[in-house]
MARVOTI-941108 format. One line per 2 residues: number of its first residue (from 1); for each residue x, y, z of C-alpha. Coordinates in steps of 0.1 Angstrom, whole numbers. Each point is the difference from the previous one (the first is absolute). Layout:
REM residues N
NUM) X Y Z  ...
END
This chain:
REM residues 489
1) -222 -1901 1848  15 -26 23
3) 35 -1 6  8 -27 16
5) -10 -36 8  -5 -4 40
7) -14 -31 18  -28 10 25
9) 1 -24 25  22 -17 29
11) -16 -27 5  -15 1 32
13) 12 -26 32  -23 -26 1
15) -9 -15 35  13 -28 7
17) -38 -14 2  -10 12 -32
19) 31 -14 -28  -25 7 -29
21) -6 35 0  39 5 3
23) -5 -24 -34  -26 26 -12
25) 21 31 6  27 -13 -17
27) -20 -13 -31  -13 35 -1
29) 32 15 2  11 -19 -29
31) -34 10 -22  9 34 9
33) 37 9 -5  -2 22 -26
35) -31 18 8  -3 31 25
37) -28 -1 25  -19 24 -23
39) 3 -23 -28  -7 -29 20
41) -36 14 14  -10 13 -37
43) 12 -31 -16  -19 -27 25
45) -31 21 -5  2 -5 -37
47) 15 -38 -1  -35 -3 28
49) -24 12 -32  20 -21 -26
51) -6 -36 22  -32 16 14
53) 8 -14 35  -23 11 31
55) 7 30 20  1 -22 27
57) 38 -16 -13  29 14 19
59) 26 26 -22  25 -27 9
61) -16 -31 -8  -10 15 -38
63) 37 10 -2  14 -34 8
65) -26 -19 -15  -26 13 -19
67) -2 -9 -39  -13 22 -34
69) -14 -19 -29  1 18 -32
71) -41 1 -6  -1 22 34
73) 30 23 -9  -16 9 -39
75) -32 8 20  19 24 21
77) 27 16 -26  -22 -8 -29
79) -20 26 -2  29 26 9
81) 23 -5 -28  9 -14 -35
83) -18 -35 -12  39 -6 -13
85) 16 13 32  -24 -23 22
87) 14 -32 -22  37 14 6
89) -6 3 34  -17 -37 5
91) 33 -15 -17  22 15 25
93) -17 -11 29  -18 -31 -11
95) 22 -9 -32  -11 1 -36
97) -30 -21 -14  19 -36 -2
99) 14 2 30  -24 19 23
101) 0 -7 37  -35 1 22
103) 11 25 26  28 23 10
105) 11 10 34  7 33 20
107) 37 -1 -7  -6 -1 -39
109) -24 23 -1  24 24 15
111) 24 -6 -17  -17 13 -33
113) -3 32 17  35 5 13
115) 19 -10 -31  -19 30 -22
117) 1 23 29  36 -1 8
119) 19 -31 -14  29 -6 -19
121) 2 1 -33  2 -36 -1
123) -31 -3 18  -19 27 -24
125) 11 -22 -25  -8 -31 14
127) -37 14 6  -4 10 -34
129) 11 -35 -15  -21 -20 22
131) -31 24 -2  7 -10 -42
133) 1 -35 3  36 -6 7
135) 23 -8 24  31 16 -5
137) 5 33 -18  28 -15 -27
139) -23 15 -31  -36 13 2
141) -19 8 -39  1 40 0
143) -45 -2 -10  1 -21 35
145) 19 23 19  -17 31 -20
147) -36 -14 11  12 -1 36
149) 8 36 1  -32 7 -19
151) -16 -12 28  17 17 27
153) -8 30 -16  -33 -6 -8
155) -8 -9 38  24 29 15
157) -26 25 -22  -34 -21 14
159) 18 6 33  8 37 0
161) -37 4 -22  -21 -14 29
163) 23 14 31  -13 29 16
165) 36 21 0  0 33 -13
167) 22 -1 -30  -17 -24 -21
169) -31 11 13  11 38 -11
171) 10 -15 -39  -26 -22 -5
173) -27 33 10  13 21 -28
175) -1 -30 -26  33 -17 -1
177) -13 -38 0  21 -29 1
179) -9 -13 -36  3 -38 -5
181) 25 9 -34  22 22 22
183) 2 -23 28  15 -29 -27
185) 19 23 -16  19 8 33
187) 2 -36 10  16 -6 -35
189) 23 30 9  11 -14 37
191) 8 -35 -19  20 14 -29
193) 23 14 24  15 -32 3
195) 15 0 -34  24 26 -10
197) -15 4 -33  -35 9 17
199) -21 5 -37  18 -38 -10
201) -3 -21 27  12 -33 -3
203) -25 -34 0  20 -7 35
205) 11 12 31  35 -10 15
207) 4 -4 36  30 27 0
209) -30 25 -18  -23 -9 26
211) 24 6 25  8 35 -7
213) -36 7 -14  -12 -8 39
215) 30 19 13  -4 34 -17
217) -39 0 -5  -15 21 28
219) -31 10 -15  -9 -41 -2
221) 11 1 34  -21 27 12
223) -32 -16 -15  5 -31 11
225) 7 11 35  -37 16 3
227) -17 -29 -18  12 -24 26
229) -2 27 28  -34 4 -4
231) -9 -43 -6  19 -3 33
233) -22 22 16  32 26 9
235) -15 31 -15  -23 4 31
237) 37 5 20  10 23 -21
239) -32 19 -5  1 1 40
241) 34 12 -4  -8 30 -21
243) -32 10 18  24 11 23
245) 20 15 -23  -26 22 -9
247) -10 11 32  37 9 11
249) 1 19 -37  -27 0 -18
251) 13 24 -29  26 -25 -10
253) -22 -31 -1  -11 -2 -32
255) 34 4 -13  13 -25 21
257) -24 -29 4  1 -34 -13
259) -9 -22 -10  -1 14 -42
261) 29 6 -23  -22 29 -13
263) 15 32 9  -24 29 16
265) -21 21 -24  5 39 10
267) -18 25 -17  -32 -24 -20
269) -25 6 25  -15 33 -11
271) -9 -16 -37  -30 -14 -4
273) 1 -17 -34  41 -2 -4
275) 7 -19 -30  24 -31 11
277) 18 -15 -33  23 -25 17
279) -4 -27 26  2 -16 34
281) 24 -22 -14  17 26 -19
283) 9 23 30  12 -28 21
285) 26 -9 -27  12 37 -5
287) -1 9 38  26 -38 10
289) 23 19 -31  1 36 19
291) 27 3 27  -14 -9 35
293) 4 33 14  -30 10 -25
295) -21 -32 1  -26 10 28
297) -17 32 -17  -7 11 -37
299) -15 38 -2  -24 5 -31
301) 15 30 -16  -13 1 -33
303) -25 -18 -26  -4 14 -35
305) -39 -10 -1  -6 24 34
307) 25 24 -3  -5 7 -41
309) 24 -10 -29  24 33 14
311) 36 -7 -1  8 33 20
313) -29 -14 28  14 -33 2
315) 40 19 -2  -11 21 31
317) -18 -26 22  34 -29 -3
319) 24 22 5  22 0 33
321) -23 -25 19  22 -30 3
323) 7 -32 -21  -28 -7 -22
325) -16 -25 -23  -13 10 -36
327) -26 -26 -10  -9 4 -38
329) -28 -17 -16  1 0 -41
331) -30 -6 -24  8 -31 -10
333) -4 -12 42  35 -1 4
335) 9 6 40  38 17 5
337) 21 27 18  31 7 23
339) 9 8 31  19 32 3
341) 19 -6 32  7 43 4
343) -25 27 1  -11 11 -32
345) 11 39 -10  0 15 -32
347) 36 4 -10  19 -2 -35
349) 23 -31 16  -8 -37 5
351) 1 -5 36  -8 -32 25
353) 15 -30 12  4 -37 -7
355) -27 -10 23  -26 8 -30
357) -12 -25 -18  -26 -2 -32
359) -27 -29 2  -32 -14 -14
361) -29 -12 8  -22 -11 -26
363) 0 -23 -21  30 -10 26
365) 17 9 30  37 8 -5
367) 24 25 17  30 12 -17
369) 27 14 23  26 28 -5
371) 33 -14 -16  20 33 11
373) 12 2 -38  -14 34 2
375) -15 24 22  -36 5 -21
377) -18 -8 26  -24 33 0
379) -8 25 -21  -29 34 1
381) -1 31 -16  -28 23 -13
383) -2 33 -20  34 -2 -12
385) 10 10 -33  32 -18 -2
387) -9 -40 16  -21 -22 -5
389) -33 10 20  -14 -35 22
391) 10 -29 20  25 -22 -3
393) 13 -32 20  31 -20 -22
395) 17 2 -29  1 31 -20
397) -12 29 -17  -21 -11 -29
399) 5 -36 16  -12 0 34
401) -11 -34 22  -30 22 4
403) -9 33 -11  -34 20 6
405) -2 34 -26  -9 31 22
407) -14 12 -33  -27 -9 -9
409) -3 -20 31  -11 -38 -6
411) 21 -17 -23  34 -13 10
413) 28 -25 -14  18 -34 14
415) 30 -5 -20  11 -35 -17
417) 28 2 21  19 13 37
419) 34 0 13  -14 16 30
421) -20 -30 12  12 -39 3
423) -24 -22 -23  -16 24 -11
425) -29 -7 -27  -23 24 -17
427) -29 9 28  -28 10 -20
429) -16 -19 -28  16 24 -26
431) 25 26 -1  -22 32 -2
433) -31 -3 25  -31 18 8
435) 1 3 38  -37 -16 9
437) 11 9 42  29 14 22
439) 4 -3 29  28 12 25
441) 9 -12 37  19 12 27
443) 16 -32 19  5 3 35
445) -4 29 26  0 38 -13
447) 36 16 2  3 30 21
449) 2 29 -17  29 25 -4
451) -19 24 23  -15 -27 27
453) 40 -13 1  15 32 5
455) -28 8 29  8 -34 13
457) 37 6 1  -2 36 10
459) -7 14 37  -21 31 10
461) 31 22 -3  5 -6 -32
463) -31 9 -13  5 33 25
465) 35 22 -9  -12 31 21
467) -4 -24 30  35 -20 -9
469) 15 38 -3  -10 8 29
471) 11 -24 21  31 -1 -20
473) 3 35 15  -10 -5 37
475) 29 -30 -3  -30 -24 7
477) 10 -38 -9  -21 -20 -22
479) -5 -32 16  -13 -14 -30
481) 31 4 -22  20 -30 -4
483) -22 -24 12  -28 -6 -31
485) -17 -30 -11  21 -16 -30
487) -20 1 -36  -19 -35 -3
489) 16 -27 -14
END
């Protein structure tokens, strides 16, 4: 979101008469080198609530002087976020327990909010440590470092719960809740990423893991930028900001505004009771795994509990819409499914690219990417007398990552084993299931279709031969030929 640091002042020329407000300016300008004016007026207002000082104190003189103690700041944050994150956060600023000091100043206090906004990865790290009781980053215990991201998490979902923006508020209307299990379970997902061996983590964290861990993790970094976005007081720019979005283009503002990793449910409104199986947390782990392009919008295509247990209704509402998820739910709770990067079609081939990927989601969240061994990415037929008649996604015949039977629709398989898929483990609880729900996706926007491309691509003549004849004829030139719009990118 920002891009760069800039200072916002020069300090001013003092008169001659006056040495100490030249003194002031450049204090200021010191206190304020990393911020933008924006950041500046949004932060003073919140360090002003945290040391409770008068209205009546000048911007300046807080900046350069004012002090936070760390009773005042857990009455202001307190209430917003984690019990665990509000400790983490009191060690960085004030230092741990032993060693805690009575006040902080502006410049700290800014600090904290730079480094997780747009620091280094030394200074990620180095905000992680301290806010565990440490100060350097040489080893941190992976339950420590798992708890922290528990907490992120767990304040990013009482963030986007609470906030008025339509995403969330859209989810959380038709039933998808932010459950306390699913919000661990996703903090324990962010932290195992830092082993390579994410279902055997190791008792410790080296300073080369937590490196790359902090390099490579953007979802983390997404969450952590709203928590401290919004305990800074920055989410009223950027609600400002897209207020004006809206009224320049209102159509794509839901799509588009922040401040929620939750992508933009299309097509849920019209159902009044719809039957949500997975979770808050669960689609913002699925929706950091999809390419970008697809991140901002998921179409609700099809759900076996309102469309029937009909293999030929669900075949006919995924096919040639997109990229698409397939969520499965089994009856023994287990959450899993893949995403099929090419439009579904019914064909006797395996088809798709090595963008899909299989996951799960309950008991854990894992993803398990293509290892371009094979090319078994996707799979649909029906009514044929010589294939197998379902869905498939990995592996093979008789052995597929997942399979779904076409007939009689509601039973499925998840083989032992996949060459398709890198890591891959068994995603339901046993090999044969009873399908308890499905669910498909579309991610992204809605592809054109073969006839709105060819309109788009086509002039007025083409769809008109007697007129083109005739002006063939009369030795009329077509002004348009030659100079058409290129096909989209």
């Amino acid at each position: 979101m920002w891009n760069s640091f800039c200072r916002i002042f020069s300090p001013a020329e003092p008169k001659p008469e006056d040495s100490s407000m030249g003194n002031t300016s450049k204090k200021l300008a010191a206190k304020c080198a990393l911020l933008t004016k924006d950041e500046q007026k949004y932060m003073a207002s919140t360090f002003r609530q945290a040391s409770r000082s008068s209205e009546r104190v000048r911007e300046e003189d807080l900046i350069v002087s004012g002090k936070i103690d760390p009773e005042s700041l857990e009455k202001l944050w307190g209430p917003q976020i984690d019990p665990r994150l509000a400790q983490y956060l009191l060690n960085y600023l004030f230092g741990p327990p032993a060693r805690r000091q009575p006040t902080c100043d502006f410049n700290k206090f800014a600090e904290l909010y730079v480094y997780n906004i747009r620091g280094t990865v030394e200074e990620k790290m180095q905000v992680v440590a301290s806010s565990l009781g440490s100060d350097q980053a040489q080893e941190i215990q992976y339950q420590l470092l798992r708890e922290y991201c528990e907490s992120i998490v767990s304040t990013y979902v009482r963030m986007i719960k609470s906030s008025n923006h339509p995403n969330p508020a859209k989810w959380i209307e038709k039933g998808f809740r932010g459950k306390a299990s699913n919000v661990q379970a996703l903090g324990e997902t962010v932290a195992a990423g830092v082993h390579q061996d994410m279902d055997n983590p190791a008792t410790a964290c080296t300073s080369d893991q937590i490196y790359r861990w902090v390099q490579s993790n953007t979802l983390l970094q997404g969450m952590s930028e709203l928590v401290f976005e919004n305990l800074y007081g920055m989410h009223e720019q950027r609600e400002r900001t897209m207020s004006v979005v809206e009224e320049q283009r209102p159509e794509q503002h839901a799509q588009n505004a922040q401040p929620s990793l939750l992508p933009f449910p299309e097509g849920i409104d019209p159902l009044p009771d719809y039957p949500a199986f997975i979770d808050l947390a669960h689609i913002v782990w699925l929706n950091s795994n999809l390419p970008r392009q697809h991140q901002h919008k998921w179409r609700f295509l099809f759900s076996s509990h309102i469309h029937g247990e009909s293999f030929s209704t669900m075949a006919g509402r995924i096919q040639d819409v997109g990229p698409s998820l397939v969520i499965i739910e089994d009856n023994a709770g287990y959450i899993f499914g893949g995403y099929a990067s090419q439009p579904w079609t019914l064909s006797p081939n395996f088809y798709g690219t090595d963008e899909s990927f299989l996951f799960t989601l309950a008991p854990k969240m894992r993803v398990y990417p293509a290892t371009s061994y094979n090319d078994h990415y996707q799979y649909m037929n029906f009514q044929t007398k010589t294939l197998p008649n379902g869905l498939m996604m990995g592996g093979q015949f008789d052995f597929g990552g997942i399979w779904v039977n076409a007939d009689p629709f509601g039973t499925g398989t998840s083989t032992d084993a996949c060459s398709t898929f890198r890591g891959y483990k068994r995603l339901s609880k046993e090999t044969s299931f009873k399908i308890r729900s499905l669910e498909v996706w579309g991610v992204g926007d809605k592809p054109l279709s073969v006839k709105e491309s060819d309109e788009r691509d086509t002039s007025i003549l083409d769809r008109n031969p007697e007129a083109k004849a005739i002006l063939d004829m009369a030795g009329r030139t077509r002004h348009s030929e030659g100079i058409r719009e290129p096909p989209a990118l």
